[in-house]
Structure formats: C-alpha cells, structure tokens
C-alpha positions in Angstrom: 49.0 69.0 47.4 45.7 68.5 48.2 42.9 69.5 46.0 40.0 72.0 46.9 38.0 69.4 49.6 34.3 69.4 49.1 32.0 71.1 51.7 31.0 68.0 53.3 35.4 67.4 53.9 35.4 71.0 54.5 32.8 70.7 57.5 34.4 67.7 59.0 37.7 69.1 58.9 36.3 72.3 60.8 34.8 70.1 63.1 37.7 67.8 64.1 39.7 71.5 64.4 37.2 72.3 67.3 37.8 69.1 68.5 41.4 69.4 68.8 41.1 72.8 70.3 38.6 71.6 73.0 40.7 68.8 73.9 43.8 71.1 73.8 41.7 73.7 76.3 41.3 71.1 78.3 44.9 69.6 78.9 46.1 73.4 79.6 43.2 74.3 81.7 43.9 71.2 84.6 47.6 72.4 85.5 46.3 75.9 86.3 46.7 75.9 90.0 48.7 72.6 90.2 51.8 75.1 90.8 53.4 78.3 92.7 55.2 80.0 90.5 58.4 79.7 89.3 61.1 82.7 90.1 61.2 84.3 87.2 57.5 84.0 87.1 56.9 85.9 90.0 59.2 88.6 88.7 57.0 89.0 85.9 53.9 88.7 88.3 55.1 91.6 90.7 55.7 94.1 87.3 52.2 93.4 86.5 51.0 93.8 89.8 53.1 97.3 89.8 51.0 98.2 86.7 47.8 97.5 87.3 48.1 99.0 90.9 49.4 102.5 89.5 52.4 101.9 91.9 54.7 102.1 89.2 52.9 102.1 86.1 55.7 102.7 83.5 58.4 100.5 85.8 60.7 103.4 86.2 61.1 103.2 90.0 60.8 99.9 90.8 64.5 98.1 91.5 63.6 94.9 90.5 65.1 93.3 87.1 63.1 94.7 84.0 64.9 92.8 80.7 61.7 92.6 78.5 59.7 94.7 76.1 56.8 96.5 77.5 53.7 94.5 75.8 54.6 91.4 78.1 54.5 93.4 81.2 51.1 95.3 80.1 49.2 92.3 78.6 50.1 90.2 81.9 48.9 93.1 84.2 45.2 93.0 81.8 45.6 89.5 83.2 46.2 90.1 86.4 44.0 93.1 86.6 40.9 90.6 86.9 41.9 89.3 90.2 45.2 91.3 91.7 46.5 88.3 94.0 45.4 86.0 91.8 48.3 83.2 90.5 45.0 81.9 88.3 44.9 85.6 86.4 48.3 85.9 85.8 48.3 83.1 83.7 44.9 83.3 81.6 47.5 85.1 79.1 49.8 82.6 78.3 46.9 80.1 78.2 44.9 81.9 76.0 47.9 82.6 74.0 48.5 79.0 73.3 45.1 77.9 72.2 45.4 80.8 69.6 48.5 79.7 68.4 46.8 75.3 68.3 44.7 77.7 65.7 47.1 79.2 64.1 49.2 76.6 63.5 46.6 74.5 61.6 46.3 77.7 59.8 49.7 78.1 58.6 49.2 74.6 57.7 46.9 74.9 55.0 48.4 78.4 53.9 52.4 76.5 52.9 50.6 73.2 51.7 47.4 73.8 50.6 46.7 70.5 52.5 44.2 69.8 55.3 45.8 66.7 56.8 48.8 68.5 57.0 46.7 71.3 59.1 45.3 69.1 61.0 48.0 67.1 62.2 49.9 69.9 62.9 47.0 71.2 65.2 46.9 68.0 66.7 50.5 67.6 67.5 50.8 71.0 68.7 47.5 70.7 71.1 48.6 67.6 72.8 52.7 68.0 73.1 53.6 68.1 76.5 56.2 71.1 75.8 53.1 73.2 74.5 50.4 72.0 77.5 53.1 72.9 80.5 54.2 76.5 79.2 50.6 77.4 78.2 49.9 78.2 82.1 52.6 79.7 83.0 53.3 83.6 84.0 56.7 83.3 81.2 56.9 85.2 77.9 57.3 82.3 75.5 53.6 81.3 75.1 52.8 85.3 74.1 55.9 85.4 71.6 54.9 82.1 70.0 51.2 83.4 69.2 52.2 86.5 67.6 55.5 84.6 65.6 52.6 82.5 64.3 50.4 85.3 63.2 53.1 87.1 61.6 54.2 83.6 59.8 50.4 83.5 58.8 50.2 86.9 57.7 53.1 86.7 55.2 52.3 83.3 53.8 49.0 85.2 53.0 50.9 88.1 51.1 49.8 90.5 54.0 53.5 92.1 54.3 52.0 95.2 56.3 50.1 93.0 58.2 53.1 90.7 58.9 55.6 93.4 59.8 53.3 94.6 63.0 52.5 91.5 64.1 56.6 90.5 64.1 56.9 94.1 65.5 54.5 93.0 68.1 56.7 89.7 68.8 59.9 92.3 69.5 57.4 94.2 71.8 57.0 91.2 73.8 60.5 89.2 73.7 63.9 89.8 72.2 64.2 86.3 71.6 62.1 87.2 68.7 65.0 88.7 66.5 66.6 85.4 66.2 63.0 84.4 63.9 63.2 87.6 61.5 65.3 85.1 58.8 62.2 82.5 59.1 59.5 85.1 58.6 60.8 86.8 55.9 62.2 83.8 54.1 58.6 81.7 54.9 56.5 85.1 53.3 59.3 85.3 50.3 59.3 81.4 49.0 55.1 81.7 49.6 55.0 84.6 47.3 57.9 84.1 44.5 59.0 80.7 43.9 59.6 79.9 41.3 60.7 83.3 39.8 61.2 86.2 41.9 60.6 89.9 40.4 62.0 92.6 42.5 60.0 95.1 41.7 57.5 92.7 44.2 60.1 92.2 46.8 60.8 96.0 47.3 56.9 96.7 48.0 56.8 93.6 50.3 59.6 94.7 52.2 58.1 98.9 52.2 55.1 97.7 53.6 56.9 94.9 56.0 58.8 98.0 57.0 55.8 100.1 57.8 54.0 98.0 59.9 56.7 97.2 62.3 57.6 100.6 62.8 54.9 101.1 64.7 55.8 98.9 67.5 59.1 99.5 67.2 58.2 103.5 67.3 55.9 102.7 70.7 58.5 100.4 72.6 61.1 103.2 72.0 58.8 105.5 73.5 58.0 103.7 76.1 61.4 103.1 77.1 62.2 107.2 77.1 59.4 108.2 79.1 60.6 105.0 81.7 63.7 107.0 82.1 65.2 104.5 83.9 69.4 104.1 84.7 69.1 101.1 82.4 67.4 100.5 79.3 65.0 97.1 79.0 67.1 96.5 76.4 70.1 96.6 77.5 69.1 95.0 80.6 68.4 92.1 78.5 71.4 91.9 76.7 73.1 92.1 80.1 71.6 89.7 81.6 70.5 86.9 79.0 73.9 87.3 76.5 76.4 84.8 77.9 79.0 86.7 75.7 80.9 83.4 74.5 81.1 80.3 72.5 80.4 77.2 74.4 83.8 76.1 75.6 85.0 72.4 74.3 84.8 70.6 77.7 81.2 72.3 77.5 79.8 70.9 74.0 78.8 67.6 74.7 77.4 67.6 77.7 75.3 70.8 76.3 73.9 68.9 73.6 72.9 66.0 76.3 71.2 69.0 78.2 69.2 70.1 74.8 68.5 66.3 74.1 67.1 66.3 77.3 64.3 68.8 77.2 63.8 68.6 73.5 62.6 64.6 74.2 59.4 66.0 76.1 58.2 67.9 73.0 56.7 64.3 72.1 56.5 63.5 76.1 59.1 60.9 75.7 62.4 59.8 74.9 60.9 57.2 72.1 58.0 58.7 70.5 60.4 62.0 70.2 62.9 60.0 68.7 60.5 58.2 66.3 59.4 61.7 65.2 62.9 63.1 64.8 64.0 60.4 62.2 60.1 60.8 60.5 61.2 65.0 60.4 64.6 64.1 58.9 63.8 61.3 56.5 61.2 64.3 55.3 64.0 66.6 53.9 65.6 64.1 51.3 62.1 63.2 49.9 61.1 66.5 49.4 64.3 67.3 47.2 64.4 64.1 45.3 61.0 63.9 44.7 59.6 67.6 44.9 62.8 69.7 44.7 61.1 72.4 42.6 57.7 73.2 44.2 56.7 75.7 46.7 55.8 72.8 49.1 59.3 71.5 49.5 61.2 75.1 49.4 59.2 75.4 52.2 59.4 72.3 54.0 63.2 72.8 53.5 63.9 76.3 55.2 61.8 75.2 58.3 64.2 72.4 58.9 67.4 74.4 57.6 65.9 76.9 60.1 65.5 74.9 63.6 69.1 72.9 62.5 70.4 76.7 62.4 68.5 77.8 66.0 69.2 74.6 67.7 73.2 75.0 66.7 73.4 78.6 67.3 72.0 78.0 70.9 74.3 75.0 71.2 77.3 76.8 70.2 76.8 79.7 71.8 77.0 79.8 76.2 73.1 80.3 76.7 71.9 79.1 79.2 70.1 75.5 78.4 66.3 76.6 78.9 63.5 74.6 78.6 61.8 77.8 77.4 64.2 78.9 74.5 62.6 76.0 72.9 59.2 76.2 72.9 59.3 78.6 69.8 60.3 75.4 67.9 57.2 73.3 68.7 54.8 74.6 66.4 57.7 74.6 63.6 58.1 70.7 64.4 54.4 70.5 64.6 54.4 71.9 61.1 56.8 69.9 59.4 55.1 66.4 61.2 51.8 67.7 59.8 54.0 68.0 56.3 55.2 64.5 57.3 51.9 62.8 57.8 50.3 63.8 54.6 53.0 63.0 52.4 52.8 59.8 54.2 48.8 59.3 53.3 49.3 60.4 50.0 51.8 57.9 49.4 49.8 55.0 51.3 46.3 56.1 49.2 49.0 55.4 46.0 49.4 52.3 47.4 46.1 51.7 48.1 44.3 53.4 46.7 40.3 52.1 48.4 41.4 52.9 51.6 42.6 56.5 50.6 39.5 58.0 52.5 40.8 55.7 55.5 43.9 57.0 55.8 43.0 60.5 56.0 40.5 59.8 58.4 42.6 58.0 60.8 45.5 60.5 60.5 44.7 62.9 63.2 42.6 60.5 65.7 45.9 58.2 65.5 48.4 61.2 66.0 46.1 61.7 69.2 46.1 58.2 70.2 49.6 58.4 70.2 50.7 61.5 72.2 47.3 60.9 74.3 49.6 59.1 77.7 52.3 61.9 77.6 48.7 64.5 76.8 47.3 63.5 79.9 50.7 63.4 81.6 51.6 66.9 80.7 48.1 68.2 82.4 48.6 66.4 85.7 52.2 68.0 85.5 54.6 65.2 85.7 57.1 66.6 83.2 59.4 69.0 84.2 58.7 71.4 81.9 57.2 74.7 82.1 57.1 76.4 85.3 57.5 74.9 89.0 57.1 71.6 89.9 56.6 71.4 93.8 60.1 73.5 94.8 58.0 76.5 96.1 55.0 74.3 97.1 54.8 75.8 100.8 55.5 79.5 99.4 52.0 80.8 100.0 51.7 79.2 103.7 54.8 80.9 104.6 53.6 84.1 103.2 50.5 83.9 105.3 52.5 83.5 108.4 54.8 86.5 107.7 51.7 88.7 106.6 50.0 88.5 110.6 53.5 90.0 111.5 53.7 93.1 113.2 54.4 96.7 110.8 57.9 96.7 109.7 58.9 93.5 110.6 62.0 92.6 108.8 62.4 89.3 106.6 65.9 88.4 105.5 66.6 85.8 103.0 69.2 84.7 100.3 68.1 83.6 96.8 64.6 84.2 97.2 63.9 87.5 96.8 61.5 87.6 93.2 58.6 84.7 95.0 58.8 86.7 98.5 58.4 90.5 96.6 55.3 88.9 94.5 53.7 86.7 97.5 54.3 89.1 100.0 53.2 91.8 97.6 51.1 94.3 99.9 52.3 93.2 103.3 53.7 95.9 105.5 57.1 94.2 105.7 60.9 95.2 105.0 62.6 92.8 102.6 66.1 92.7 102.9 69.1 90.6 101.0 71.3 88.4 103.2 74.3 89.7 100.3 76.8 88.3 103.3 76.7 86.0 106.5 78.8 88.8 107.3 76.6 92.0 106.2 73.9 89.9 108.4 76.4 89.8 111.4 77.0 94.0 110.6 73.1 94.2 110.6 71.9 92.7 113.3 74.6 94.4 115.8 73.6 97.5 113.7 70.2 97.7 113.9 68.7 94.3 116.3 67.7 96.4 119.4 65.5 98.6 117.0 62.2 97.4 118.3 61.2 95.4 115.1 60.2 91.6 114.7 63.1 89.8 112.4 62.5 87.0 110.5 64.8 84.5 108.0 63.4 82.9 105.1 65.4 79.8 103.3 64.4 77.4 101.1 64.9 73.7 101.8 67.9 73.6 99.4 70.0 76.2 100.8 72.6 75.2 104.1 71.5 77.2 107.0 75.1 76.9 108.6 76.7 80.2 107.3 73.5 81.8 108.1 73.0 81.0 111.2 76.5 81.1 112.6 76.1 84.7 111.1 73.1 85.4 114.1 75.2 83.7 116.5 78.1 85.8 116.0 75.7 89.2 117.0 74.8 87.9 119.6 71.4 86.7 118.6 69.9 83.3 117.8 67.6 81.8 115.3 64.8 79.4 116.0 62.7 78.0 114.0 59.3 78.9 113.8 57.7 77.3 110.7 58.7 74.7 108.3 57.0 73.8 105.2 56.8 70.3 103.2 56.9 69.9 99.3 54.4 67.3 97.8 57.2 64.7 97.4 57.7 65.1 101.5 60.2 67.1 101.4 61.3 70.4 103.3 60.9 73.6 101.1 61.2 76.0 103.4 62.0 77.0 106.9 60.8 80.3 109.0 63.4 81.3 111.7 62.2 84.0 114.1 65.4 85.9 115.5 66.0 87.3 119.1 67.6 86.5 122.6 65.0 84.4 123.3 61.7 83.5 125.3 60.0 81.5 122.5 59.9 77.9 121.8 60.9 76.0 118.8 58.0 75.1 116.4 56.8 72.0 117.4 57.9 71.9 121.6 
C-alpha cells in the first residue's frame, strides 16, 4: 500500500489522470461516424426517436421489441433529442458514459488499494483497450450499465451504502444484465468496510440503507412499466428473448470457449499482449494469498478474480449467446486488477532497487500506454470487430435516401432487415412490410399488386434473392433492380428491386 503522496505526487498524478482521459476522449471520439449502426442499435435508436418525438412516449404502442429497462431508452432519447436524425447524437451517451467510467475506474483504484499507480494504470488500461474505445460510440446499453456498476462499486468502497444501492438500482433501470453484478457490489462494499472482523450490527444498517436507495429505482421502473400497459412486460420480454433456457450442450463447450477466447483477446487488442496480461492477472492471485493473505488489499484482489472466473463460466456454461458486449462489464474489473498488478510489480522492483524506485513509478503508466498505444490507435480507426458495425450496413443511408423521394405509400418489403429500415426510414411516408414467406409475398402481391402503389424489395448483400424473387415471378410480377450499394471492402451490401410488369430499365442500361 502506498503511503499518503505528497502534494507535488498528488499534482502530477492528477495531471497524468487528465492526460489519460484526454487521450481516451480522443480514441472514442474518431470512430464516431466511421459506422451505420448495428441492428440492434437502431432498435434502440427508433425507441428514442419514439420518445423524444411524443409519438409514443412511454413505448406502449409501438410493436417493435422493447426487452430493456426504461432509463436506457430515456437517456438515449436526451441524446438523440439534440439532433433527431442524428446517428452522431445517439451515441454522445454511450461516449460520454465511458470517459466517466476511464474516471471512475482510477477512482475505485485508489478507494480498494489506497495506491495511485494502481489508479493510474487502471485508468490507463481502461482508456486505451480496444474493447472499451469501440463500445464507447455505440447506440448499445453496455457503456451506460458499466458507468453506473462503477459508481455504485465506488460508492460502497466509500461506505456510502444508500448512495450505492441507487446507483446499482440505477444499473437494473438500464440493463438486466446488471443482476448478475449484485454478488460483486455487495461483496466489494462488505470486505472495504469489515475485514478483518465483521460486526453485524454494521452489516444490517449497510444493507437498510443499500435497501433504501435502490428502492427507488426499482419503485420508478415498476411504475413505468404499469402505466406502459403493454401485452408484455420489458421484463419479461427480456427474459424471453435473451434467456437461452439451457446448459451449453457438450458438442457445444469447446468451441464456446474458442468463441469467448476470441473476443476476450481484443480487450488488450491482440491475441499476445492479452495473453501476456492474462498470465500477469493469474500469477496475481497466488501472490496475494502467500504474501498478503490477511489484508484488505488481497481480500479484495481475490473476489474480483473469483468473480470474472465465476461470470466468465456461468456465461460459458450456460447457452447465451457469445456476445462481444456481455463482456465489456469485465474490462474495467481487468483494468483493476492489472492496475493491482503493476504496483505490486513497482513495489517489488523499488525493493530491488531501491534508487530507481521514483523511476519505476514514473514509467508505469507512460509504458502501459506505450504498449496498448498500436491496438489504441487501431481501435479508433475501427479495425477490430468489436463494438457496433463494421461496413455490413455501409450503403444503408443511400438506400434510405432513394426510397424516401418515393411516392406516399409506397410499399418496401424486405426479410431480416426490419430494425435499420424502421430507424433510417424513420419519418418517411412508406409502408414497411415483412417478407415472413416467399409464399406470403406470392399471396400479397396477387392480393394487393394492382392497388395503385409503388413496391419496392430491400435485401442485403448476404441474403439469396432466389426464393424471393421466384416468389414475384410466381404473381405474375417481376423484380428489377434499381439500386445496388457497395460496402467499403467492395463488396455488395444491398440491392433495391422495384416491382411491376415492366417499362423500366435495369440500373445501369
């Protein structure tokens, strides 16, 4: 444990912080607009957008999929509210998010270790991993649930219990996910406040006023959730949705934990420097019960680990769905245990030697950067695939700009994307309808063709247009194509086909 630093090592420190955080700004703030969105994203764009707009302020009519809590969806639609077709907006929360949390990880530093080259390589890991840069500008829950699981970690490693419960109850109000972190912030505020003895006369008022505080947003998303009145719950929408309702099956486990390898080696940016920190993070657990088995420090050193073996297992184990974003929770933990790392590390090498003890702490965090600073820079020219969209939807807005000069109720079918089309085609006067069939297209089109209205099909570049249109064939009809969009690798992403009997050329002739 470090001792109390002077002021002229506190001022430095605070300085190299802003540092960090500027440098951290700037890796998340160059992928802003390098990307469409993702599907899901522009789910979560479209309920904002339904907010904001009064259209549907509580989501109780909309038919779209509504699986999280209501803070998400209102925080997002402040975002959004500064520019309402603004991809840029809809992702100043989960940027700002993530510098808060590059802050409050080097706070939670000091708070379990009492050690400011533990802060600050924590901050500095956390600022440049590539996991952290490619979520912070994205549209996705994750970056908002990791800022307020951090300030409730904060808040109980300060004794605040009150304070700790709302701002956990405020991490439920945003993701579900967040249950799966209630044994970590309890057992992170308990072994800060009672080790070594623990009186329970302390442990019931922590828990009353834990309890208190995240009532409230427990109370409010209950609330909210009556006065939706929708068929379905949020809740159990999510459960439904999200719950894969089995254990991973045994021809399953193996390549599962390949999958999890694989996204879990970008938290350093690559497979070695990931690797090299992965045996630095498990060497850390048997020094810190041989050596420090009995001090605050190592009790907690010890749960993080025991807890992101448990998390990773659990969503191992269990049939989730291998997400690069069921992860992202775990960086800052990692973060915390390599800033734990790195100054047991310099302590041990100022033992060592002891004149260049000032050396070693100096270099610590400009080395760190040094370090990550390639897979840094990579991460903010998006070349991992990590986060949201890399270049699938590139072409989404151009097709939406065709289909918007369309005539008033012109019809645009299309298979699996449905979410993208309902955010980037928001306020256009079109009817958006679900190919659920090649058949149910067929029905359709005898059905309904000779109504007077435009038709239009949408598909992306990976989906077979046979079925589809063999579908318009059979009616009677035929499908040209009318636009075709390339991807930033070259390749199609999507194709515009114009139905009717004919009298138009192919795009292109």
């Amino acid at each position: 444990m470090d001792r109390p630093p002077p002021a002229g090592c506190r001022t430095r420190r605070i300085w190299l912080l802003t540092l960090i955080l500027l440098i951290g700004a700037a890796a998340r703030i160059a992928p802003l607009t390098d990307n469409r969105f993702h599907p899901d994203e522009a789910l979560f764009a479209t309920l904002g957008r339904l907010i904001i707009t009064g259209d549907d302020p509580w989501l109780s009519e909309t038919s779209l999929l509504v699986d999280k809590p209501p803070l998400f969806y209102y925080v997002l639609a402040g975002g959004i509210s500064i520019s309402w077709a603004s991809e840029l907006t809809a992702r100043l929360p989960g940027l700002f998010a993530s510098l808060i949390s590059v802050a409050l990880v080097a706070r939670l530093g000091w708070l379990l270790w009492r050690s400011g080259a533990a802060a600050l390589l924590a901050a500095t890991f956390y600022a440049l991993s590539p996991f952290a840069i490619l979520f912070s500008p994205t549209v996705f829950a994750d970056p908002q649930l990791v800022m307020w699981l951090l300030a409730a970690l904060v808040a109980v490693a300060s004794g605040r219990w009150g304070w700790g419960g709302l701002l956990y109850g405020l991490a439920l109000a945003t993701k579900q996910s967040a249950l799966f972190f209630a044994p970590l912030v309890v057992g992170l505020g308990v072994v800060q406040g009672v080790v070594p003895g623990l009186r329970w006369r302390d442990a019931g008022r922590w828990a009353g006023r834990f309890g208190l505080g995240l009532a409230l947003p427990l109370a409010l998303m209950l609330l909210w959730d009556v006065r939706r009145g929708a068929a379905v719950s949020f809740w159990t929408a999510g459960v439904e949705f999200n719950n894969p309702g089995r254990l991973a099956r045994s021809t399953e486990v193996w390549p599962r934990a390949w999958a999890w390898l694989g996204w879990l080696r970008y938290v350093a940016g690559t497979g070695f420097l990931s690797g090299l920190l992965a045996a630095g993070v498990a060497a850390l657990v048997p020094v810190e019960i041989v050596a420090r088995r009995r001090t605050r420090g190592a009790a907690t050193t010890l749960l993080i680990a025991a807890f992101l073996i448990g998390y990773l297992a659990f969503h191992w184990l269990v049939a989730f769905p291998v997400l690069d974003r069921y992860l992202l929770p775990l960086v800052p933990l990692i973060a915390l245990l390599v800033g734990r790392g790195g100054a047991l590390l310099i302590g041990w090498l100022a033992c060592v030697k002891p004149s260049l003890s000032a050396g070693w702490r100096a270099l610590a965090a400009p080395g760190l950067a040094l370090a990550l600073a390639v897979p840094a820079w990579q991460a903010a020219h998006s070349a991992y695939p990590v986060g949201g969209d890399h270049g699938a939807f590139d072409g989404i807005e151009e097709v939406a700009g065709y289909l918007r000069e369309k005539p008033l109720g012109t019809v645009v079918y299309y298979q699996s994307l449905g979410w993208p089309l309902h955010y980037y085609l928001y306020d256009a006067y079109l009817y958006l309808a679900p190919i659920g069939t090649p058949a149910a297209l067929t029905d359709d089109l005898i059905a309904f063709g000779e109504d007077g209205a435009e038709r239009y099909i949408v598909l992306a570049g990976w989906e077979s247009p046979a079925e589809v249109l063999d579908a318009v064939r059979r009616a009677g009809y035929r499908a040209v194509p009318v636009l075709e969009t390339t991807n930033r690798f070259g390749e199609r992403s999507f194709v515009v086909y114009r139905i009717g009997r004919g009298g138009w050329q192919r795009a292109g002739d």
